[in-house]
N, C-alpha and C positions, 0 to 999 in steps of 0.2 A: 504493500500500500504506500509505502516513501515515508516519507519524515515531514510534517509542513511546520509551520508558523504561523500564528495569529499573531495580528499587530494592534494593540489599541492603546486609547492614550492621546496621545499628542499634547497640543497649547491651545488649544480652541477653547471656544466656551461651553462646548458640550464633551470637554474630558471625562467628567465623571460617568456619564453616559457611557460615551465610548468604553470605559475600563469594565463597564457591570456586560456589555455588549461582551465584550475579549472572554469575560469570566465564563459566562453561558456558553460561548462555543465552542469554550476550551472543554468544559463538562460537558459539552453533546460530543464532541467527537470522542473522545476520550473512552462514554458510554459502551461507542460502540467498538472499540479496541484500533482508534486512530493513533498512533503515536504524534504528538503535537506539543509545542509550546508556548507561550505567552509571553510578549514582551513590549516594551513602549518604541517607539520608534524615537530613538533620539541618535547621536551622534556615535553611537557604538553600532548601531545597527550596521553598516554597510560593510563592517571589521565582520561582521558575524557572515551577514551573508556570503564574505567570500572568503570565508575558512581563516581570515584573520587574526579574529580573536575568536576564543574558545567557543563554541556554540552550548547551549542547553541542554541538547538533545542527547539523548543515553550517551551516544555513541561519541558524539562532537563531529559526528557527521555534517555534510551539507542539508539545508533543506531542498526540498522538491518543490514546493509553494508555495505562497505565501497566500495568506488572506485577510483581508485588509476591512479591521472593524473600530475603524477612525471615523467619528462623526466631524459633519463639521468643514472648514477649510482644509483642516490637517487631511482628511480623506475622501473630502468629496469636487476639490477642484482640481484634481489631474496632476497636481504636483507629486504627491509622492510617488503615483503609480508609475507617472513618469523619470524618476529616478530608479525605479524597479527594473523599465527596460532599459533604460543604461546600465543596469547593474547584471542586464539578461536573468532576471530572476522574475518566472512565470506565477502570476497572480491570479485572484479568481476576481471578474467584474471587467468591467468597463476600460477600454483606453483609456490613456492620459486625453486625447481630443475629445473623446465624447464625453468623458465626465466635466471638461470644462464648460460643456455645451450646456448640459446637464445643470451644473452648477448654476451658471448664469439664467435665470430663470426668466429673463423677459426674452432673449435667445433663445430658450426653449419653448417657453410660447409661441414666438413668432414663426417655429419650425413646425410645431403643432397646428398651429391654423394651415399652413402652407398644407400640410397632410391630409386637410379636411377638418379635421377635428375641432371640438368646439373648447374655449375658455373664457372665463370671463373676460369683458372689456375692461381693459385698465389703459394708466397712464405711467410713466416711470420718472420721478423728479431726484436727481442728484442733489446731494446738501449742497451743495455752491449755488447752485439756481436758485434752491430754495431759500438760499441767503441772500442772493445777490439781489434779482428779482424781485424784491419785497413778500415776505411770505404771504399776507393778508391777502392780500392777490391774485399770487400765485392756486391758493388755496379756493378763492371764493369760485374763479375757473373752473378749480379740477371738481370742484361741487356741481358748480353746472353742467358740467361735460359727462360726470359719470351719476351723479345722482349721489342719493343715500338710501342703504347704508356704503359703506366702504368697508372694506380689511385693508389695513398697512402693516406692509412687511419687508424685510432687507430684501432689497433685489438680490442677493447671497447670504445666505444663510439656512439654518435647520433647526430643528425641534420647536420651531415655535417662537425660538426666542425673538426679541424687539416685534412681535406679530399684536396688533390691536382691531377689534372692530371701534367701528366708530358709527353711531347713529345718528349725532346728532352735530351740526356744522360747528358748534362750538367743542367740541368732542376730538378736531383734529387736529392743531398745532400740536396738543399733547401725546398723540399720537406718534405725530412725524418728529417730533424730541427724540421718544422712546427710541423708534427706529432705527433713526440718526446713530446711535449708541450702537449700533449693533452694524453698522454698515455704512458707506458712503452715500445710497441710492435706497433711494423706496421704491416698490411696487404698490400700487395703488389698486385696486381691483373692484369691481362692484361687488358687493359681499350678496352671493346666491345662498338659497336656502331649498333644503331639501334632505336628503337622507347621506350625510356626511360616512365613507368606504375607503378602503385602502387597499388595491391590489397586488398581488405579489406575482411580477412573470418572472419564470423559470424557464432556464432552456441547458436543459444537460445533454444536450447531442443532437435532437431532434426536430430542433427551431422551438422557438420562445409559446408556452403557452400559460395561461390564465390561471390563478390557483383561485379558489371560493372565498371571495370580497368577505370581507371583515369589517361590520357597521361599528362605527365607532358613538356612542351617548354619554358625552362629559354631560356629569353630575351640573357641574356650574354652569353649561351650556356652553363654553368655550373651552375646545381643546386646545385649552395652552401648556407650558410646560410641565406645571404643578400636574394639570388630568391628563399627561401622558406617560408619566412616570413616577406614581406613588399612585401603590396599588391601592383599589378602592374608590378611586376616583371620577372611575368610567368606567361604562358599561360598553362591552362587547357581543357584537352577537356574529360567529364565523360558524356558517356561512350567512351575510346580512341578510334580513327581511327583505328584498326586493322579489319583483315576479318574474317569472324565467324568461320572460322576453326582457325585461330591463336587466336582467344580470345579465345577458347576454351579449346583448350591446355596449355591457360594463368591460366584459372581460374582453371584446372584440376589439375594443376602444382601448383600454391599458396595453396591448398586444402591439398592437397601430402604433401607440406615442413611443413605445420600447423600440419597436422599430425605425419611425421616422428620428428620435434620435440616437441611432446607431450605436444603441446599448448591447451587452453582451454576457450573460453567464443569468444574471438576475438583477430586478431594478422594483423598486416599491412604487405604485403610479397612486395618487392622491385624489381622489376626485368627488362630487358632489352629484347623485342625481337628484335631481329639481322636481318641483312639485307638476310637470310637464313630464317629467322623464326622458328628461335629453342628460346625457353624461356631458357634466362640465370641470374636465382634466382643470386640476389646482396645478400640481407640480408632480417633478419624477423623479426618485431619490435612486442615486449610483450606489450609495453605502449604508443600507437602510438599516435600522436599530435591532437589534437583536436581544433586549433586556428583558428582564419575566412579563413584562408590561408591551411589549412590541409587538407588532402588530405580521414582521414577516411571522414568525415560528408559528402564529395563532390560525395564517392562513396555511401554513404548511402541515401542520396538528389537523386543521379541518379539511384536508386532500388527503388526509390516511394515510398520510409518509411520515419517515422519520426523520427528525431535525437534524441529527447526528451524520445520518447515511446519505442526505440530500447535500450536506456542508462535505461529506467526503466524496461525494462523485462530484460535486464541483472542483474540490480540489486535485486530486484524479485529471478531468479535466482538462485542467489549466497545466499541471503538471507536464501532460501530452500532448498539450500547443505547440505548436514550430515557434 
């Protein structure tokens, strides 16, 4: 089976995340008699990977793969992965190009529409504009142009963080503060309503297909960071309440954006069907959470597989990529 590496950690704001993510995969693999190990990606790492410095592994062997459970910038804009292929060390997930794609989410959008696919209307304001410009302004605009409600959120970033709805006009300087703190750029979106899902596409050899959407119902009505990860929070229902023709179109539609953004191994797609039942794709995560609380293993639990065995044929895999 080889030797791999999980990688979690890094400097983001979603480290701690990332470390409970590393833990859980190192005990699924593990479960199932993966030999693997765990460790931060810092400035030792590249001594290890090329037999430099000692490695973890029984033997001090080389690893065979790595797999990459870095939320965050640390692991979801293409920087490290891309240090990976310079390092020729085979990963599981996404290029370094496509997860920058990925990452950037109003570029993901705009590949998403290009696709067919639906997301909501927004607008994307950089804190400089939104300085320079006169905010009052700036602001009373993006009120007329998209309405209310809004979400604002980092045009980069994950879990939630610097993410606000906002109802009410006077509701969003304090909003785009928050944001501001978490990113250079906002994405502004019209805030849709309907039956909040998170799909997990998987493709272990045989092209990318759809595992059973996972309805997400925070407790406080907003899946922010607190009701995504501290259990109790939120209510899960895998596979979601929807009727087999809107899951259909769910899973049809996560497949589509995996695809039109030239993802690869597994990708978490986020999206909203509406009180219409049209899917309206949010965002599409390269390195998605893995914690007791996460949303991939719950749809992978509800597709009758094992967490362990699906993280080792990915790694397998990747291992066997040229």
């Amino acid at each position: 089976m080889g030797r791999f590496l999980v990688l979690a950690g890094g400097l983001s704001h979603e480290r701690d995340v990332s470390l409970r993510s590393g833990r859980r995969v190192l005990d699924a693999l593990r479960s199932v008699g993966v030999e693997a190990d765990l460790r931060d990606a810092d400035a030792s790492l590249l001594g290890v990977l090329a037999g430099d410095v000692a490695a973890t592994s029984s033997d001090g062997g080389p690893y065979d793969a790595v797999l990459v459970a870095l939320h965050g910038g640390a692991g979801e804009d293409g920087a490290l992965r891309e240090v990976l292929d310079l390092a020729g060390v085979p990963h599981v997930g996404s290029s370094a190009a496509a997860c920058r794609i990925a990452w950037d989410k109003p570029t993901a959008k705009a590949l998403l529409l290009r696709a067919g696919l639906t997301t909501p209307a927004s607008a994307v304001l950089p804190h400089a504009a939104f300085r320079e410009l006169g905010a009052a302004q700036v602001l009373d605009r993006l009120v007329g142009h998209l309405g209310l409600p809004l979400m604002v959120k980092p045009a980069r970033g994950g879990s939630a963080l610097g993410c606000s709805p906002v109802d009410k006009p006077d509701e969003l300087p304090a909003a785009m503060v928050s944001c501001f703190s978490y990113g250079e750029a906002a994405l502004v979106e019209q805030l849709v309503t309907g039956t909040e899902v998170a799909v997990t596409v998987l493709d272990t050899g045989d092209g990318p297909i759809a595992l059973p959407a996972v309805e997400i119902v925070p407790l406080s009505g907003v899946y922010d960071y607190t009701a995504r990860y501290t259990a109790g929070h939120t209510e899960f229902h895998a596979p979601a309440r929807l009727s087999e023709q809107s899951a259909a179109a769910l899973a049809e539609a996560a497949v589509a954006a995996h695809t039109a953004l030239g993802l690869r191994d597994l990708s978490r797609v986020d999206a909203i069907v509406d009180v219409e039942g049209r899917v309206q794709l949010l965002e599409v995560n390269t390195s998605p959470g893995m914690t007791e609380t996460s949303l991939l293993p719950m749809s992978v639990e509800a597709a009758g597989l094992s967490f362990g065995r699906v993280l080792q044929t990915l790694l397998e895999q990747a291992a066997a990529r040229p």
